[in-house]
C-alpha positions as CSV (number, residue, x, y, z in Angstrom):
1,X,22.0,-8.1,-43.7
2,X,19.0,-6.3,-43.5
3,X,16.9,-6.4,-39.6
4,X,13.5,-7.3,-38.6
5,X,10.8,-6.9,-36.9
6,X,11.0,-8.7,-33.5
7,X,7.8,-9.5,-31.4
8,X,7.4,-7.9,-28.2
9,X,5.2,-8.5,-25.2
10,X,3.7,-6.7,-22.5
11,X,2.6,-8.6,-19.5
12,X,-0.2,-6.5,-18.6
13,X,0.1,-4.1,-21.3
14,X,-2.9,-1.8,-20.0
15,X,-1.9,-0.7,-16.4
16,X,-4.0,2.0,-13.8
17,X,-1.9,5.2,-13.2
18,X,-1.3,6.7,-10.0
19,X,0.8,4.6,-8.4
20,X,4.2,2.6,-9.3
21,X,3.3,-0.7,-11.1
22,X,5.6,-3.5,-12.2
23,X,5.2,-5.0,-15.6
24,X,7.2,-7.5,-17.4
25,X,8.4,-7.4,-21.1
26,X,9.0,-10.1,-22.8
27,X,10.9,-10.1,-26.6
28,X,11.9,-12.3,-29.4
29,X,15.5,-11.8,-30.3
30,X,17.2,-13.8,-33.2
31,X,20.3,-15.9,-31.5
32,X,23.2,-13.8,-32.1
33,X,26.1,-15.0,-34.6
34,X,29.6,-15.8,-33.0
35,X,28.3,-13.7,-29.7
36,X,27.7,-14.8,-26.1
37,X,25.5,-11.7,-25.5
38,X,21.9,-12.4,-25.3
39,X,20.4,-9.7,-23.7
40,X,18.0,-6.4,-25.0
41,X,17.2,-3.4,-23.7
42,X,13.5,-1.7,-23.2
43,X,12.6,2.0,-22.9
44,X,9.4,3.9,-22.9
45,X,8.0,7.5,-21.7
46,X,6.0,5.4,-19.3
47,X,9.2,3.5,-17.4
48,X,11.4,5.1,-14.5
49,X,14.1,3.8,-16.0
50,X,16.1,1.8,-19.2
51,X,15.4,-1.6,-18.3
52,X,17.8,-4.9,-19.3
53,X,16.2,-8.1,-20.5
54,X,17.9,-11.2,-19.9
55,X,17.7,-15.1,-20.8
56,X,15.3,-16.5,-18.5
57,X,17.2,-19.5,-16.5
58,X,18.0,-22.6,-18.6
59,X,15.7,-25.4,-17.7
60,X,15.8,-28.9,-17.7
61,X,12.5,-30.6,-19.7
62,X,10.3,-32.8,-17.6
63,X,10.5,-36.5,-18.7
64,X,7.4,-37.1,-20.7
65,X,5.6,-39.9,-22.6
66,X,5.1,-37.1,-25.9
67,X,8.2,-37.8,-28.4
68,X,10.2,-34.7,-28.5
69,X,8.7,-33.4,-32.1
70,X,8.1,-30.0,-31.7
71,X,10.4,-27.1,-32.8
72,X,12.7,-25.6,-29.7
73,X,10.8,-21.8,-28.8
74,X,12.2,-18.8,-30.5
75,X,15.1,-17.6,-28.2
76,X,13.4,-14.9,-25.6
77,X,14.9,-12.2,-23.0
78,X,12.7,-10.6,-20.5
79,X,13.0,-8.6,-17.3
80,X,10.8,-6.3,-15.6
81,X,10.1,-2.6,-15.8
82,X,9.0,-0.2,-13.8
83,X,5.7,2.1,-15.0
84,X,6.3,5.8,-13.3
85,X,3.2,6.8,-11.3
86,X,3.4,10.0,-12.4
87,X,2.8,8.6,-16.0
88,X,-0.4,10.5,-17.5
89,X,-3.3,8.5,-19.3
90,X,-2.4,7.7,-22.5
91,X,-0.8,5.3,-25.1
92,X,3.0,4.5,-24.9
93,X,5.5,3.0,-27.4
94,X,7.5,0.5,-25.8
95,X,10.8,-0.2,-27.5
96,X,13.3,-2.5,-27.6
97,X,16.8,-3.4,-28.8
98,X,18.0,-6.3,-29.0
99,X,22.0,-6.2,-28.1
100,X,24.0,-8.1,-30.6
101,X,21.9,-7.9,-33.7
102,X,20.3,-4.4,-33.3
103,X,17.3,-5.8,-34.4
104,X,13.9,-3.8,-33.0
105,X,10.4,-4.1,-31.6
106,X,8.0,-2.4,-30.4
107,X,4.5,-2.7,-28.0
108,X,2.2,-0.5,-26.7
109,X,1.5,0.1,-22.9
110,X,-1.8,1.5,-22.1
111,X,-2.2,3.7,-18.9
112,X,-5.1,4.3,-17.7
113,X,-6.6,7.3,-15.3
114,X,-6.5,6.7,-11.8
115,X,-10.4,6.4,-10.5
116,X,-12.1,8.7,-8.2
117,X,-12.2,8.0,-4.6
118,X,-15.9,7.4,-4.0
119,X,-17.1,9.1,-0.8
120,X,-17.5,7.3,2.1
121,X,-20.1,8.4,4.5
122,X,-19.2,10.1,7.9
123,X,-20.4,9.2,11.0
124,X,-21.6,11.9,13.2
125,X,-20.7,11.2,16.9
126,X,-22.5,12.9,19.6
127,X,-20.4,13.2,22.6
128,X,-21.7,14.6,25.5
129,X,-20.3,17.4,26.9
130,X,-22.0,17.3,31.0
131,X,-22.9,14.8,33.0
132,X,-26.8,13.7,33.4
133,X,-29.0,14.8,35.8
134,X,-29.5,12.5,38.5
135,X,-31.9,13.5,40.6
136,X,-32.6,13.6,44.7
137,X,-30.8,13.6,47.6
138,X,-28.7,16.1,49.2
139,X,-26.0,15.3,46.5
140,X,-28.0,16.4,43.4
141,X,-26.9,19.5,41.4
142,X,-29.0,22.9,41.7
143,X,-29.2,22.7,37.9
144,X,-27.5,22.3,34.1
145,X,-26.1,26.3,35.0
146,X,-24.0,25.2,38.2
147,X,-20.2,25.7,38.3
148,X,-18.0,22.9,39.4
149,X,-16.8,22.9,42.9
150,X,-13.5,25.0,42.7
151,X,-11.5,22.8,45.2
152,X,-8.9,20.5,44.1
153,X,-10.0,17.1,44.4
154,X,-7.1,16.0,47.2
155,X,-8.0,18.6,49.6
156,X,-11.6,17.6,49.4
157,X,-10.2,14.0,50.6
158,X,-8.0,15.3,53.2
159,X,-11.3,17.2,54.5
160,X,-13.0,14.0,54.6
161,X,-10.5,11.6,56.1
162,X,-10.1,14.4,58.8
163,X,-14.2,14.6,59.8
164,X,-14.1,11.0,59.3
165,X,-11.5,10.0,62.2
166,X,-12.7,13.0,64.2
167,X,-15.9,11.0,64.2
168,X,-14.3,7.8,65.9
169,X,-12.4,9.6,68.2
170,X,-15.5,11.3,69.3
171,X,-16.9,7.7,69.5
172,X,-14.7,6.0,71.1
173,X,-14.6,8.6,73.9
174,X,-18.4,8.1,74.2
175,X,-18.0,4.5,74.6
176,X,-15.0,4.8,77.1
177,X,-17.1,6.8,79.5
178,X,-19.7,4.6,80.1
């Protein structure tokens, strides 16, 4: 018994490279005689991996007004493969095997280069680096050159609590006397 041909199909079958992409092969295989294994098996350069097709799930045809005249689909297995993101560009032979009759068939996967990452354009940010100058008053800066004050902020607060409630006390005394 000599074996054929069988179709395959590659669901896409040109696929961008750099990154893991899931395809789905689909193939033809003559019904096996006396078996109950329907399945094939699909390798490539291109896959991470041997892959198994299987029978799709049996379904159940939709009631329909068309008379049932048209010829049953030629038996198919399918499953899903994995393409390698390290795969370079190029053209690869997909093969597969079906399992009970040995019969072959082949596809070809197409990947394609990765594309170049346009550039985006940067936004400079200016950040200032002092405060502005606000001017008058007797709380104004002598200039852009002055140092900061070298006392911790808390002590500062301390000082001024202290001047502040030796103020009432003074004022209070004022107002007593009188």
């Amino acid at each position: 018994m000599s074996r054929q041909d069988i179709r395959v199909q590659l669901i896409p079958d040109k696929v961008q490279g750099g990154a893991t992409r899931s395809i789905r092969v689909r193939a033809y295989c003559p019904l096996p005689q006396g078996g109950t294994a329907y399945r094939a098996t699909a390798r490539s350069g291109a896959f991470t991996g041997l892959v198994t097709l299987t029978q799709p799930p049996a379904t159940t045809p939709a009631a329909s007004s068309t008379p049932l005249t048209t010829a049953a689909p030629p038996p198919e297995v399918h499953g899903f493969a994995l393409v390698d993101e390290d795969s370079e560009p190029g053209s690869y032979q997909v093969e597969v095997k079906c399992d009970a009759t040995n019969d072959t068939g082949k596809a070809t996967l197409t990947v394609t280069a990765k594309p170049k990452p346009t550039p985006t354009p940067t936004r400079t940010r200016v950040v200032p680096t002092k405060a502005p100058r606000a001017g008058g008053g007797g709380t104004a800066a002598g200039g852009p050159g002055d140092e900061p004050s070298s006392m911790p902020p808390a002590v500062v607060a301390v000082a001024l609590g202290a001047a502040l409630a030796g103020g009432i006390a003074v004022a209070r005394r004022r107002s007593k006397s009188r």
